[in-house]
C-alpha positions in Angstrom: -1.6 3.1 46.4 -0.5 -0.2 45.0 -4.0 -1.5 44.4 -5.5 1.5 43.4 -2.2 1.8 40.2 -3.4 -1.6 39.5 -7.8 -0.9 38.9 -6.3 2.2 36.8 -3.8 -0.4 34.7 -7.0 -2.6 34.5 -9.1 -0.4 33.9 -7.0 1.4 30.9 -5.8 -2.2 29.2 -9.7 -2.6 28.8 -11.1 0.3 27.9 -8.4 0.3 25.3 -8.9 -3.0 24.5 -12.5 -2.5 23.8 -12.2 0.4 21.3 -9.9 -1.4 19.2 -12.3 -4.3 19.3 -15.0 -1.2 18.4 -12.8 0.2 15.1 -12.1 -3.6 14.0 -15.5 -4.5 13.9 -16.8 -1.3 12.5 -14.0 -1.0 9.9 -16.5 1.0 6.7 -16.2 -0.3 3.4 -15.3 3.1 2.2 -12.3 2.9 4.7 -8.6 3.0 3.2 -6.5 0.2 2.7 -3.9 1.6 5.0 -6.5 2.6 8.0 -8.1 -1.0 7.3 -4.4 -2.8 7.6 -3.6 -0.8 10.4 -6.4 -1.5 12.3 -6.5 -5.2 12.1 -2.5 -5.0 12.7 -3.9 -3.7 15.9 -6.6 -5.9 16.4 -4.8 -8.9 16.0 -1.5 -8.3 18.0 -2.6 -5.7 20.9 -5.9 -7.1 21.5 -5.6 -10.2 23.4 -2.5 -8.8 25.2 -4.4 -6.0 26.4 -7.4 -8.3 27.4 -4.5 -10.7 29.5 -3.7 -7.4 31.2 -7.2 -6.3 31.8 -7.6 -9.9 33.6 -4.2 -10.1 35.5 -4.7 -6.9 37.3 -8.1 -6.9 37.9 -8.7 -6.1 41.9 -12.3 -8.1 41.6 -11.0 -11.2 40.6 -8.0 -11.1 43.1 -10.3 -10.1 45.9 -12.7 -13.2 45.4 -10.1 -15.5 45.6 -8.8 -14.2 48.7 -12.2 -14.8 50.0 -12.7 -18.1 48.7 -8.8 -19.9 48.5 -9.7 -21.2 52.2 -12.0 -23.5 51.5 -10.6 -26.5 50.2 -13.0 -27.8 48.7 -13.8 -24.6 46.1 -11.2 -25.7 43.7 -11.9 -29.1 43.4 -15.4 -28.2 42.9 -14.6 -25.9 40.2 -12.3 -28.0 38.4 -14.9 -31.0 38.1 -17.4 -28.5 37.0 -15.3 -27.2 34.3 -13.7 -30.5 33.6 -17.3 -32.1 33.1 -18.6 -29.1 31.1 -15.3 -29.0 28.3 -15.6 -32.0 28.5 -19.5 -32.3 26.8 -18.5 -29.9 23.4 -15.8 -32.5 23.0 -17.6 -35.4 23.3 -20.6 -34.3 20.9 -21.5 -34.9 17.8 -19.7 -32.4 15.3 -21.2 -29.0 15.9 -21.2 -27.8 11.9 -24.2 -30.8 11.6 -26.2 -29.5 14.7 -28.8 -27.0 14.7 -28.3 -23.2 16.2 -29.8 -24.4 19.2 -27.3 -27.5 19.7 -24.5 -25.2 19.2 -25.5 -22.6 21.3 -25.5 -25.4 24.1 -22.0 -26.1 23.5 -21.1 -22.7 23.3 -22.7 -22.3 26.5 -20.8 -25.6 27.8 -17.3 -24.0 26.5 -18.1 -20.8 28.3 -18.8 -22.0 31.8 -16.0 -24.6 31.7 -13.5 -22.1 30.5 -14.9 -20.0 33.8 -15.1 -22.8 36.2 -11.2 -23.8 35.3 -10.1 -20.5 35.2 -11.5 -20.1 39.0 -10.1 -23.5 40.0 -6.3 -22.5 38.6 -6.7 -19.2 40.7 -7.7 -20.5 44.3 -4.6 -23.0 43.5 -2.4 -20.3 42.7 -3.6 -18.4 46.2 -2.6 -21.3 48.4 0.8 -21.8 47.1 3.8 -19.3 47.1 6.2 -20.3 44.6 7.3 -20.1 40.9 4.5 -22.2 40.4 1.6 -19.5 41.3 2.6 -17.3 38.8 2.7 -19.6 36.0 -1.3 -20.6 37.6 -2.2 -17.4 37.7 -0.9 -17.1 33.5 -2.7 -20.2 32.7 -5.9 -19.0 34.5 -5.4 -15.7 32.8 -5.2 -16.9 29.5 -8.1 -19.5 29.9 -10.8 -16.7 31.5 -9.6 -14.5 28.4 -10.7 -17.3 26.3 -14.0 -17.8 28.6 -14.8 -13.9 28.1 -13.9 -14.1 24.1 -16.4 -17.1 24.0 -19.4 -15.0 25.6 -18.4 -12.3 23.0 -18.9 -14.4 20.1 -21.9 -16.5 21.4 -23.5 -12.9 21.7 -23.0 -11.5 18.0 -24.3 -13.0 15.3 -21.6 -15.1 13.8 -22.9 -15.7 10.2 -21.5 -18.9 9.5 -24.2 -20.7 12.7 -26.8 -19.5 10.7 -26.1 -21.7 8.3 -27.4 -25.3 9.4 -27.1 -28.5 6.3 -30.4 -30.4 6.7 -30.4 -32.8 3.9 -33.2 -35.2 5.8 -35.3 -32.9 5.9 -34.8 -32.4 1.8 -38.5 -32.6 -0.1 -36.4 -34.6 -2.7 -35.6 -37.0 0.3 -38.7 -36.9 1.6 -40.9 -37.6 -1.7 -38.0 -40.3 -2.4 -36.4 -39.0 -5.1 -33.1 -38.7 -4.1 -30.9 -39.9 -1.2 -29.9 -38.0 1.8 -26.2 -37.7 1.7 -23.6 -37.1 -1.0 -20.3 -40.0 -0.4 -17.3 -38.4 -0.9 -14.2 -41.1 -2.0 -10.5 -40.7 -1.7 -9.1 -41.0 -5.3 -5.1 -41.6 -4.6 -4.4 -37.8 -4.0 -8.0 -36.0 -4.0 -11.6 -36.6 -2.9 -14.3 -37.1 -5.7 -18.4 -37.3 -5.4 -19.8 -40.7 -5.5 -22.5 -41.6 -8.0 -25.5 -41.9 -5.3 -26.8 -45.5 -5.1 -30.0 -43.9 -5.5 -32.1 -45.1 -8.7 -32.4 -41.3 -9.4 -28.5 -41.0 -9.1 -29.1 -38.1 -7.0 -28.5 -36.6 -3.6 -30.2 -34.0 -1.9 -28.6 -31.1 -0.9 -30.6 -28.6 1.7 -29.1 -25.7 3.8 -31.3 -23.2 6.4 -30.3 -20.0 6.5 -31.4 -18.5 10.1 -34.1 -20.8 10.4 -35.5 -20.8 6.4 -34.7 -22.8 3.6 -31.7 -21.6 1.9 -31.7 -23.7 -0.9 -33.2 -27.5 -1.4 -31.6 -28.7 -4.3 -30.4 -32.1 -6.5 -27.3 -32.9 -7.8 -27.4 -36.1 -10.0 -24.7 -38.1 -11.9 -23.7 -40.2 -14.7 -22.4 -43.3 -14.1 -18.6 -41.4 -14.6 -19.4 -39.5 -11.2 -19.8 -36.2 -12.8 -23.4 -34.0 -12.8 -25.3 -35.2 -15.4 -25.3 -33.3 -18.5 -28.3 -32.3 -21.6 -27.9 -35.1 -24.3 -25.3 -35.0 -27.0 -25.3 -35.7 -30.7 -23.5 -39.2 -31.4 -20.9 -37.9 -32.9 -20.6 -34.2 -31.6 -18.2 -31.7 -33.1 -17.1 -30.2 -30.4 -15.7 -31.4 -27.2 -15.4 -28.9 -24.1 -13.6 -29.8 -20.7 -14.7 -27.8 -17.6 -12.5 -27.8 -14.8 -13.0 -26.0 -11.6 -14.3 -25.4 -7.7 -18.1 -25.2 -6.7 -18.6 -22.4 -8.9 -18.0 -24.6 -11.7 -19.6 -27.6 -10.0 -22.5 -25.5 -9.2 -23.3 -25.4 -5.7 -26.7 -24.9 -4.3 -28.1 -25.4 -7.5 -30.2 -27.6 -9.4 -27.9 -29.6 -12.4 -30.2 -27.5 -15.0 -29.1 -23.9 -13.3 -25.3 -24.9 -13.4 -23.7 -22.5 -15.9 -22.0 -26.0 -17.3 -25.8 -26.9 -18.2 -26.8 -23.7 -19.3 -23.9 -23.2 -21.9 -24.2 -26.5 -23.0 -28.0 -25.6 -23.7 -27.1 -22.8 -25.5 -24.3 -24.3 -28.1 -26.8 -27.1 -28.5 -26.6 -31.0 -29.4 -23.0 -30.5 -31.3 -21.2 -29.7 -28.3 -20.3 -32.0 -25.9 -19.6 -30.2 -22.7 -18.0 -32.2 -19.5 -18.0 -30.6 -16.0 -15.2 -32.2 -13.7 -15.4 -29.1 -11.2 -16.7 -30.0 -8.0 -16.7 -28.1 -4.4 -13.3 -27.3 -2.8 -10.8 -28.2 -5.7 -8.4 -25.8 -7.5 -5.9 -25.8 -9.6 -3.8 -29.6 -8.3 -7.0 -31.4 -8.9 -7.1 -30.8 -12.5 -3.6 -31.4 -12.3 -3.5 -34.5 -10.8 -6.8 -35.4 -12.4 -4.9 -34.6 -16.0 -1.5 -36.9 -14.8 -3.3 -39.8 -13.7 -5.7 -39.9 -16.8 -8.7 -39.6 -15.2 -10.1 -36.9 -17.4 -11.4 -38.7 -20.8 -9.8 -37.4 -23.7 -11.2 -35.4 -26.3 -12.4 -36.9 -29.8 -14.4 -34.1 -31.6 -12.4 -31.6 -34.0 -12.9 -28.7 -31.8 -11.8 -29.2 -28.4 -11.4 -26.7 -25.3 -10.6 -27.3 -21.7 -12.0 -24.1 -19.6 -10.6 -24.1 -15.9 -12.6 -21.0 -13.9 -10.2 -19.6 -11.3 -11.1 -17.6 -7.7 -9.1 -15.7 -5.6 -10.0 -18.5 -2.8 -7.9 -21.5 -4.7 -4.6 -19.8 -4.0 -4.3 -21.0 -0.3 -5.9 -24.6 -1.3 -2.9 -26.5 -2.5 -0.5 -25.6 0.4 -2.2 -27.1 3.6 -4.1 -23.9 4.2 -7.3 -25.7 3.6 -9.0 -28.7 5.1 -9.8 -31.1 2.5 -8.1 -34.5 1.8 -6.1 -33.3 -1.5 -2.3 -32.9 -2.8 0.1 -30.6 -0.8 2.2 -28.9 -3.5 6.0 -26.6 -2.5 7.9 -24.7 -4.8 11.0 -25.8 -5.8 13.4 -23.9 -8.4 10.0 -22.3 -9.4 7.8 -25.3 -9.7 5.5 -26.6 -8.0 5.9 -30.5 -6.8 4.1 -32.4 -5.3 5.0 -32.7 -1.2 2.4 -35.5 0.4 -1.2 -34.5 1.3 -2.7 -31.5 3.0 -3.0 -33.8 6.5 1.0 -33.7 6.0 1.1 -29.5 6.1 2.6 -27.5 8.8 -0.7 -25.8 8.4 -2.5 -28.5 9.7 -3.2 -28.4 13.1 -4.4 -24.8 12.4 -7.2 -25.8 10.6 -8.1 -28.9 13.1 -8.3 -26.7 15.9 -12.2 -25.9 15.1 -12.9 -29.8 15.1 -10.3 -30.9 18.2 -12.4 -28.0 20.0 -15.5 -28.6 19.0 -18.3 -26.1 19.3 -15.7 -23.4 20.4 -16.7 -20.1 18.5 -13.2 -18.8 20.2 -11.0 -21.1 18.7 -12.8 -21.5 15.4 -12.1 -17.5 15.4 -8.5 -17.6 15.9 -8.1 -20.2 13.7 -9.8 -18.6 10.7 -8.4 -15.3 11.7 -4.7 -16.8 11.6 -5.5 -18.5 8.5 -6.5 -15.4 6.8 -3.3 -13.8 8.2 -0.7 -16.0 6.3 -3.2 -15.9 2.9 -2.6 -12.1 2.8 1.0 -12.0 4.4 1.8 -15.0 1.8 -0.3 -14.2 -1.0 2.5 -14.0 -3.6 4.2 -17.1 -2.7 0.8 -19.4 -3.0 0.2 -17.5 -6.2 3.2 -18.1 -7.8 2.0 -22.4 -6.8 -1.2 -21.9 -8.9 0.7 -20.7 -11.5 2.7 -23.2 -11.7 -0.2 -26.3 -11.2 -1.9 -24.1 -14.4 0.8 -24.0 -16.3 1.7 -27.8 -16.0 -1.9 -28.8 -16.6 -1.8 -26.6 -20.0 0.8 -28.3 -21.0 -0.7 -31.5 -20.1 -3.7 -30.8 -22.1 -1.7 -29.9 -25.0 0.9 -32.9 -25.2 -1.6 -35.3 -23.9 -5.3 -34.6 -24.7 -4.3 -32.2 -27.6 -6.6 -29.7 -26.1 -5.6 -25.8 -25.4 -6.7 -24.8 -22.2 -8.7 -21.0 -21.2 -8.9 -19.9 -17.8 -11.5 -17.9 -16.9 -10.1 -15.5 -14.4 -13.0 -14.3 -11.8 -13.2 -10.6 -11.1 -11.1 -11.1 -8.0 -7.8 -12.2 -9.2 -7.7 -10.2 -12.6 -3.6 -10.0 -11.3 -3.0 -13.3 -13.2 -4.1 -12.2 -16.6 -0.7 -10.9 -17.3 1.2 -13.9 -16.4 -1.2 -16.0 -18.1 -0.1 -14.4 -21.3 3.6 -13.9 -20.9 2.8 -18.5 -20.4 0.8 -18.2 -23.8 -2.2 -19.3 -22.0 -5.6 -17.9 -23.2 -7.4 -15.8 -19.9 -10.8 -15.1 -20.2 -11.7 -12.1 -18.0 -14.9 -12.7 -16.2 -15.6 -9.6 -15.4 -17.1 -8.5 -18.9 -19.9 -10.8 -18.2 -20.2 -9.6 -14.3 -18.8 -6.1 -14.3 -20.8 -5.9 -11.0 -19.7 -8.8 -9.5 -17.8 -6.9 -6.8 -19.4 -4.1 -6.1 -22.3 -3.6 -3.4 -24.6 -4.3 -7.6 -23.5 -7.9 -7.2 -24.9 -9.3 -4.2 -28.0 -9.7 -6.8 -25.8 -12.7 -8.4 -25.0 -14.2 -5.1 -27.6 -17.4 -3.5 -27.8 -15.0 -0.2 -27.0 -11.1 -1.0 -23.9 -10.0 1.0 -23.2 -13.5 2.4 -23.7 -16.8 0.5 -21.2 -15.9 -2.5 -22.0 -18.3 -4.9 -23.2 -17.7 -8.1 -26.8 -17.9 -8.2 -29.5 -18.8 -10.9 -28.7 -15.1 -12.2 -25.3 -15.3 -12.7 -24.9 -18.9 -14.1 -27.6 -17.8 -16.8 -24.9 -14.1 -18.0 -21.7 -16.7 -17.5 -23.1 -19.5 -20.0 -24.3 -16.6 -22.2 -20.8 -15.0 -22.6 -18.8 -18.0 -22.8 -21.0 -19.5 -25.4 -20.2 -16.3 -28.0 -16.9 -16.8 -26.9 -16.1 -20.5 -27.6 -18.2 -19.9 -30.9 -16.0 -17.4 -32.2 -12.8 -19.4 -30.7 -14.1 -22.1 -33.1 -14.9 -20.3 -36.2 -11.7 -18.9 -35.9 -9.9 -22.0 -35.4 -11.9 -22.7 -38.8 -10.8 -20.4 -41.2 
């Protein structure tokens, strides 16, 4: 009776565990956002548990190693399989440069090492009969869960391996006119792009997209290691200071379909427009940029610094993101500066993709948790950008004698109110993309529904509108 109450605890741990699997995955856009909480509440706390319990009690798995815990030499064979197998994904190249095919290879490698150990651990756990064989039995559990949630992810179509960067294989590398890679240097407390050595001053930037070209695209520099801007009068009137992330930087684009470019085209030789955005900064790199006087200070009559913030910079300055930058705490309702991001408590969250390299599992657990603490700690890291924007405002002002704008993207329209209460100027976005986030705006997006940067599209209506603007903010500044 015992062994038929434990198939029917199996079995009910796993069928329940699958149709919370089912209702997370199939969460419809239309759905509330109490069903939708709820349901990944349940996905992320009951599922593995479930799955653990599924394993445990499974009659299969125990009847096996009964048959097999005899033979001496099954473990040992087992755990050098398994051993060698983990041990390939760790020693490879990193999997994020490798093509869908590599990665599925160590996928593959992950999954039958996770199985092999699991096995070994369990026809260990048979031929011993103390404290210890539970604890083996645990370990095994809890690694075969991780073996099963590997097949599962190697098996659906995980949209960021479709993504493969293939800069070599770049027709601007290819015909010579640009080099392959883009160098990255550390800067005291952030990363900044190189000037390529090229003679072009250029480096190629490619990325497939399930086997096509996504985009195969330029960016080239001045000799200041910022993307190259259309010429300027000699002595311009107006002097504008962009600061941002890779939507201000213009990623996947050519330096002519940046939105920096475009507006500059459109104010015309008078205006001197500089784009200090690049990929992955927020708000404390245009904070520490502004307090170690990196940024050039303005000389023409007019002068503007714009700083476009996302939704996606509020986790960046705590640790919650892996690039070499400042960590910033709040203290007394500022934030300070607190080390670098390699010195967060976050840390090893994010390094768990790289220290397992090639594991979908872990890289899923570790972008699921770190999605947890940005929504269950949303207001804390928002109240840290505030701060960084409202110490580089006044930066600008003191320092560069410059007022600063932020243009506030459609998804954090939250911070217009608190801009204002600071006496900062907010742009809203979203009266020149009023569709940007609904199922409308994927048309602005480099790959509908899943690359989300702003596309040749969107950077042409964003230099539009802020052009009007900053021509009105000027003639009014005028009178």
């Amino acid at each position: 009776m015992k062994m038929h109450l434990d198939s029917l605890l199996s079995l009910t741990a796993g069928v329940l565990a699958i149709l919370i699997m089912i209702l997370y995955l199939t969460i419809p856009e239309s759905a509330s956002a109490e069903y939708a909480y709820t349901i990944e509440v349940a996905f992320e706390f009951c599922f593995l548990p479930l799955c653990l319990g599924a394993i445990v009690l499974n009659r299969p798995i125990r009847q096996f190693v009964a048959r097999h815990r005899n033979n001496p030499y099954n473990a040992l064979i087992m755990g050098i399989a398994g051993i060698i197998l983990v041990a390939i994904p760790l020693a490879s190249p990193a999997a994020v440069y490798l093509s869908p095919f590599m990665k599925g290879l160590l996928s593959v490698c992950w999954i039958l090492g996770s199985l092999s150990l699991a096995l070994c651990a369990f026809l260990i756990a048979a031929k011993i009969s103390n404290v210890f064989s539970g604890l083996l039995c645990l370990a095994a559990s809890v690694i075969l869960f991780c073996g099963l949630a590997e097949i599962f992810y190697f098996l659906t179509d995980q949209y960021q391996d479709t993504y493969v960067q293939n800069n070599e294989k770049s027709k601007y590398v290819r015909n010579g006119q640009a080099q392959a890679e883009l160098v990255l240097k550390k800067y005291d407390k952030w990363l900044y792009p190189e000037k390529p050595k090229h003679p072009s001053g250029a480096a190629a930037h490619r990325e497939d997209y399930k086997n096509r070209p996504l985009f195969d695209v330029r960016y080239i520099f001045d000799d200041k290691n910022r993307r190259t801007m259309p010429p300027v009068s000699e002595k311009p009137g107006a002097d504008i200071l962009l600061f941002g992330c890779s939507y201000t930087f213009g990623y996947g684009l050519e330096n002519e379909q940046t939105w920096a470019w475009k507006l500059s085209r459109d104010l015309g030789p008078d205006w001197k427009i500089t784009n200090y955005g690049f990929s992955a900064y927020g708000a404390q790199e245009m904070l520490d940029m502004l307090e170690d006087g990196f940024v050039e200070k303005p000389s023409a009559p007019f002068r503007e610094a714009l700083f476009l913030a996302i939704s996606a910079h509020l986790h960046r300055p705590t640790g919650l993101f892996d690039m070499f930058s400042s960590r910033y705490v709040l203290r007394d309702g500022i934030a300070v500066r607190d080390g670098v991001i390699t010195e967060s408590p976050y840390y090893l969250l994010n390094s768990l993709p790289r220290m397992l390299n090639g594991s979908q599992a872990f890289r899923e657990v570790s972008g699921r948790l770190n999605r947890y603490f940005q929504k269950t700690k949303r207001d804390h890291f928002l109240k840290i950008y505030l701060s960084l924007i409202e110490q580089s405002a006044r930066i600008l002002k003191e320092k560069y004698n410059t007022p600063l704008t932020v243009l506030v993207w459609p998804d954090l329209d939250e911070i217009i109110p608190t801009l204002e209460k600071m006496g900062i100027s907010a742009f809203v976005m979203r009266k020149i993309l009023p569709e940007w986030d609904d199922p409308h705006g994927s048309n602005y997006h480099i790959v509908k529904n899943s690359e989300f940067h702003p596309n040749d599209l969107a950077t042409g209506e964003i230099a539009a509108g802020l052009a009007a603007y900053l021509r009105e903010l000027r003639k009014e500044r005028s009178q």
